[in-house]
C-alpha positions as CSV (number, residue, x, y, z in Angstrom):
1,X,8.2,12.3,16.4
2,X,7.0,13.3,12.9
3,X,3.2,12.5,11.3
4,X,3.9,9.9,9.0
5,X,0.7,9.3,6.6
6,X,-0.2,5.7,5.1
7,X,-2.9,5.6,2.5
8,X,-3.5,2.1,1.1
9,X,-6.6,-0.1,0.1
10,X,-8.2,-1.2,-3.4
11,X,-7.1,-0.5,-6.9
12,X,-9.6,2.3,-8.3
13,X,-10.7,3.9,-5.0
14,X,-9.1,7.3,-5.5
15,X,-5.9,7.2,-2.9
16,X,-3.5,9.6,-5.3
17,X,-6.6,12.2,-5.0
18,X,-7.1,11.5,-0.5
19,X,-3.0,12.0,-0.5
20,X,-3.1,14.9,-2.5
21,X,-5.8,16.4,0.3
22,X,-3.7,15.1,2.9
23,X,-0.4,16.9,1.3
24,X,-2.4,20.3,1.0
25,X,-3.3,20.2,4.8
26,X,-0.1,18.7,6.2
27,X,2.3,20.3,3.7
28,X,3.2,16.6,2.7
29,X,5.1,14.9,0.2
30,X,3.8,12.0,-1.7
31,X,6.1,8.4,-2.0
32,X,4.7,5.7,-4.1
33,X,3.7,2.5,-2.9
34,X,3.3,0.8,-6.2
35,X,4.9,-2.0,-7.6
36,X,4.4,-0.8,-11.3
37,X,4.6,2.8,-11.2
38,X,8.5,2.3,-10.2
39,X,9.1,1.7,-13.8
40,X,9.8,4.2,-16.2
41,X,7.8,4.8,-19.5
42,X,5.0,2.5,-17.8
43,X,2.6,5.6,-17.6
44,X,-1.1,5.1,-18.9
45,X,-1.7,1.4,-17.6
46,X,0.1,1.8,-14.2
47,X,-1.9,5.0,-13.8
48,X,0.6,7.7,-12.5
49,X,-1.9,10.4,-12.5
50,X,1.2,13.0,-13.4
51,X,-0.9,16.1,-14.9
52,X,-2.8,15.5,-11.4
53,X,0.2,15.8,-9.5
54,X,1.9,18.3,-11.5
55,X,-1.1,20.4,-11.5
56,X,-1.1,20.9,-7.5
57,X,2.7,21.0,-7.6
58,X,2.8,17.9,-4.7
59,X,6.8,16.1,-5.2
60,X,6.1,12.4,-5.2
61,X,9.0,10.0,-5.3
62,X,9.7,6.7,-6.1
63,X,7.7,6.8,-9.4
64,X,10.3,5.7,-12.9
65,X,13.1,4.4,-10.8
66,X,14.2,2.0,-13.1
67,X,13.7,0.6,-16.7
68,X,11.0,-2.1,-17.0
69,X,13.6,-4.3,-17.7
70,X,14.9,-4.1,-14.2
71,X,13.5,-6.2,-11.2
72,X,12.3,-4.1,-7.7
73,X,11.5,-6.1,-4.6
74,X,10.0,-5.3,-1.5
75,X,13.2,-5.2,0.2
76,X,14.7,-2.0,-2.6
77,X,10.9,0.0,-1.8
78,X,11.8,-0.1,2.0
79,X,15.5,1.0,1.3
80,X,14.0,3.5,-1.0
81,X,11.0,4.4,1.1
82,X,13.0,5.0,4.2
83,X,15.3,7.2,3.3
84,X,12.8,9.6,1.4
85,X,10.5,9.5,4.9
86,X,13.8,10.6,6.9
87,X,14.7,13.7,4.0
88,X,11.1,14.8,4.2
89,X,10.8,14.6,7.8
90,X,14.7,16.1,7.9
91,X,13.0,19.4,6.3
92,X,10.3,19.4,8.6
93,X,7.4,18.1,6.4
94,X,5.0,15.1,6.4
95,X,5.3,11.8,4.6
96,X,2.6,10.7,3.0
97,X,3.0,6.8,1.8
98,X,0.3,5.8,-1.3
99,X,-0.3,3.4,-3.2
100,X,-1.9,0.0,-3.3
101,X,1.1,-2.4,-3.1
102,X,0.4,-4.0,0.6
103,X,3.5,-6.2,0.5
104,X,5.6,-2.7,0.2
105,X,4.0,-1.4,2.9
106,X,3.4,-4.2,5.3
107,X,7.4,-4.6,5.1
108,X,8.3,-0.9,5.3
109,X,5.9,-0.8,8.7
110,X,6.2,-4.5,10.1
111,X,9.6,-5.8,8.5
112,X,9.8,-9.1,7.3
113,X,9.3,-11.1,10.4
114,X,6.8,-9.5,12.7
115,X,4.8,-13.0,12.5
116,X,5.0,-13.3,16.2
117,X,3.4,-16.4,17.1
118,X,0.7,-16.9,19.6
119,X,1.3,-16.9,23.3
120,X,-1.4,-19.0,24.3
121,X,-0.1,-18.7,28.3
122,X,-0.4,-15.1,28.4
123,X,-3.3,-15.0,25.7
124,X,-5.0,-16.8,28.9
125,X,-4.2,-14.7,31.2
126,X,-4.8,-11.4,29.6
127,X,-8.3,-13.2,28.9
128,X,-9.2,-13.1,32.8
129,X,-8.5,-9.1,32.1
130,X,-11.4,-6.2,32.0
131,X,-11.2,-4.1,28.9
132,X,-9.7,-1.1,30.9
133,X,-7.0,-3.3,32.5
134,X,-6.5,-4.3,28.9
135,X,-5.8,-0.6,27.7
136,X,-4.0,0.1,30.6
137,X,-1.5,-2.6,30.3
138,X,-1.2,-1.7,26.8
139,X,-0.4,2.0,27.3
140,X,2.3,1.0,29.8
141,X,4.0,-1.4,27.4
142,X,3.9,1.5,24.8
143,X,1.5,4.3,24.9
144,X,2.4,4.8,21.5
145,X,1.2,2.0,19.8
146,X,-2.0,2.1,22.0
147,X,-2.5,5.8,20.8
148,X,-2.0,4.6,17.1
149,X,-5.1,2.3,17.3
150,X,-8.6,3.6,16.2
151,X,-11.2,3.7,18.9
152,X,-12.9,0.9,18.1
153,X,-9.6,-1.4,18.4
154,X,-9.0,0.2,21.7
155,X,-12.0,-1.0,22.4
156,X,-12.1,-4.7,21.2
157,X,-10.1,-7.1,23.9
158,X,-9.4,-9.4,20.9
159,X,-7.1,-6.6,19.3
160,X,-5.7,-5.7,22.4
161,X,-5.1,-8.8,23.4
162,X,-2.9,-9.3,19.9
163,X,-1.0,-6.0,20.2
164,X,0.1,-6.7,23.6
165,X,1.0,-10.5,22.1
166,X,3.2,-8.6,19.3
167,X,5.3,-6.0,21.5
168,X,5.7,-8.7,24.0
169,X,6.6,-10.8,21.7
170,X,9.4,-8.4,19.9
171,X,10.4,-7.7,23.0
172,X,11.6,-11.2,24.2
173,X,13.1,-12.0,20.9
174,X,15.7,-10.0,19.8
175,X,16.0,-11.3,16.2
176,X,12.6,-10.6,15.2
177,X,13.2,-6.9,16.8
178,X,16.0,-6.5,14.8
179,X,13.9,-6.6,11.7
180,X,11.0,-4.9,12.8
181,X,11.1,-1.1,11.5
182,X,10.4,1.3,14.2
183,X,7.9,3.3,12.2
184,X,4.8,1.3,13.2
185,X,6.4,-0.4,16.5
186,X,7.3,3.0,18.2
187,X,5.5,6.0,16.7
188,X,2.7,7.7,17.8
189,X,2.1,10.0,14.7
190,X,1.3,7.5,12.4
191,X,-2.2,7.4,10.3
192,X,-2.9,4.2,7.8
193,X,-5.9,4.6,6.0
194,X,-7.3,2.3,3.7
195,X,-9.9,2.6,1.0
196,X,-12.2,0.2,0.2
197,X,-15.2,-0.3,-2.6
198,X,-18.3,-0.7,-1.0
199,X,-19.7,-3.6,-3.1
200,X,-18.3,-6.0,-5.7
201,X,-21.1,-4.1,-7.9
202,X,-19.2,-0.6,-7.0
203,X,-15.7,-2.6,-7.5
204,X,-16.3,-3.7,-11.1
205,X,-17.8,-0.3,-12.2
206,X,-14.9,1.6,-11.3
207,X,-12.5,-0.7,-12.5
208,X,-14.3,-0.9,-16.0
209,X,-14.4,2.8,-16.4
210,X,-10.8,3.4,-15.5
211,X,-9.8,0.1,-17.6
212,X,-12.1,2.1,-20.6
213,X,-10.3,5.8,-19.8
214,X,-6.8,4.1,-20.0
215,X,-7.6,2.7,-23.3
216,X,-9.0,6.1,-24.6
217,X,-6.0,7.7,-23.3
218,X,-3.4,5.7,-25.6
219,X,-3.2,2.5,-23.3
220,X,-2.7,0.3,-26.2
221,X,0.1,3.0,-28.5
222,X,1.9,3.1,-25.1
223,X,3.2,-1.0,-25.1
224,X,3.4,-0.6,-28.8
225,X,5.7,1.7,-28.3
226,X,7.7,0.2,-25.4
227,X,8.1,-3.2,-27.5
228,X,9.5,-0.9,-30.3
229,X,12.0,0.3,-28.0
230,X,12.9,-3.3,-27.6
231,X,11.3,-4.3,-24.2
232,X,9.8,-8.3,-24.0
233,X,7.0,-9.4,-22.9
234,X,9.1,-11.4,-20.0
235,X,10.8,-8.0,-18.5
236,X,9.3,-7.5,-15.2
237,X,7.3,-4.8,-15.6
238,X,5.5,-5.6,-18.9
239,X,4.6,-8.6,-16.5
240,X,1.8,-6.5,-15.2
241,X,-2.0,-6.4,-15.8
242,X,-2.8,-4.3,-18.4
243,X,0.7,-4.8,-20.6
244,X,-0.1,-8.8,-20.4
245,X,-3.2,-8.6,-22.1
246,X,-2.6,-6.4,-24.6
247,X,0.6,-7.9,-26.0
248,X,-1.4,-11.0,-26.2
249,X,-4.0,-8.5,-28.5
250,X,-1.0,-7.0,-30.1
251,X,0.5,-10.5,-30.9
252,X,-2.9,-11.5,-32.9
253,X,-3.8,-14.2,-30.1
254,X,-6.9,-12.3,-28.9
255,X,-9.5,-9.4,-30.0
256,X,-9.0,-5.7,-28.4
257,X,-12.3,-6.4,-26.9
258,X,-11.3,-9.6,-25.5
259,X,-8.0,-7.5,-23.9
260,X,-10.7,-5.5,-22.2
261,X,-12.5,-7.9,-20.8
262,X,-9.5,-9.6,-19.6
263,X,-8.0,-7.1,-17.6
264,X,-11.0,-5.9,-16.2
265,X,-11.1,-9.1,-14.9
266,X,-7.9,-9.1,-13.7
267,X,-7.9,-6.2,-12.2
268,X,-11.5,-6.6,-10.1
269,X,-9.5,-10.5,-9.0
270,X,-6.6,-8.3,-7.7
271,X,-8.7,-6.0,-5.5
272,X,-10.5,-8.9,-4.2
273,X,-6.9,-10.2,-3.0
274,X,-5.8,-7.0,-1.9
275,X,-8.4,-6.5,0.2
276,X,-8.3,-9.8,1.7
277,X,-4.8,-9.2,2.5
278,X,-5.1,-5.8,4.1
279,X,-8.4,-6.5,6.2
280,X,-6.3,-8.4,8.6
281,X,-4.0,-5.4,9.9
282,X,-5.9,-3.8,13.0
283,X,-3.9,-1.0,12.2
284,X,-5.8,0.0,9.0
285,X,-8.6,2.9,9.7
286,X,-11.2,1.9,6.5
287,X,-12.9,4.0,4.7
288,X,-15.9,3.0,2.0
289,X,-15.5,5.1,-1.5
């Protein structure tokens, strides 16, 4: 089975930069997991980083799929998503998934039904187990998913517990485990990292200097010009944080400095929720930036 590389976690935490380490080492190719940067012509706000990229000559895929008039659900990223893993794994590479879109992710790993619900019988009697029976009777339902946990979830009953609760689970019910893809269920080369700001302090610096560096670097010229070209303020990706606030500047309704302050604002609300989302996967190694 090939590596397969997940690198999620909080807007502003430097996750293009980790995957481009990760690509160097593993002679990996990057696919976005971004909700906005699937939109062409949506470059400075969505943050595509492409003289980065182009610089250390690393193929990424699934950025400017579509125009921003165009909707992209969860459901296209995993059709998209999956066949780019197979081609880059097809020519003997490594995968590296990025981006901080968790719903793309948690479907292209889980599916869309892995919400196994509890089995409070065998919860109970998995309780009356020592941690090594635990482990054990893990690694014999599937030593791969046991080998994919981080050592402090192979040490924590609680998670084990779970895990053997969700492969026993997908196991008795064939419907769910038709949805479930097999990337997280049955491989034992996969990594998900996730990057996390220490502080709310931390959180609001870095999202105020890169809300500042965006603006420097023609945030503002770049929805002028996509409302030239005859985009709304309705299409889906103009949507977005960033494009919201300064069409509402651009429209007279508020200051520039009042579009600033907005979006930062926005944007430090949005890591809060991602964060809160992602810190219930016991899958997710996290790292503090």
């Amino acid at each position: 089975m090939n590596d397969l590389i997940v690198i999620t976690g909080q807007t502003a935490t430097g996750k293009t930069k980790l995957a481009l380490d990760y690509a160097k080492k593993l002679d990996g190719e990057l696919i976005s997991s971004d909700s906005r940067q699937v939109y062409k012509l949506l470059d400075i706000i969505t943050g595509k980083d492409k003289e980065m990229l182009e610089k250390n000559d690393v193929p990424i895929r699934l950025i400017d799929v579509i125009t921003p008039d165009k909707p992209f659900s969860s459901f296209d990223f995993v059709q998209y998503a999956s066949r780019a893993i197979a081609d880059i794994q097809k020519r003997k590479k490594t995968p590296i998934v990025v981006g901080g879109t968790y719903l793309y992710i948690k479907h292209l790993l889980y599916g869309q039904s892995i919400n196994v619900p509890e089995n409070q019988e065998l919860r109970e009697a998995l309780e009356k187990l020592s941690l090594v029976e635990l482990q054990n009777k893990l690694i014999f339902i599937n030593e791969k998913a046991y080998e994919s946990l981080n050592n402090s979830d192979r040490n924590n009953p609680r998670r084990l517990i779970r895990k053997i609760e969700i492969l026993k689970g997908l196991k008795a019910n064939s419907l769910i485990r038709e949805f479930v893809n097999p990337l997280i269920v049955d491989s034992t080369n996969l990594k998900i990292i996730g990057l996390k700001h220490k502080d709310r302090e931390s959180l609001v610096r870095a999202v105020t200097e890169r809300v500042e560096k965006r603006l420097k670097q023609g945030a503002v010229e770049e929805v002028q010009k996509l409302l030239k070209k005859g985009y709304k303020k309705t299409d889906h990706g103009l949507q977005t944080i960033g494009y919201r606030q300064l069409i509402e500047h651009l429209e007279g309704r508020i200051t520039l400095e009042d579009a600033k302050t907005e979006w930062i604002n926005k944007e430090v609300q949005y890591a809060k929720r991602q964060y809160t989302f992602m810190k219930t996967n016991a899958d997710i190694n996290w790292e503090t930036v």
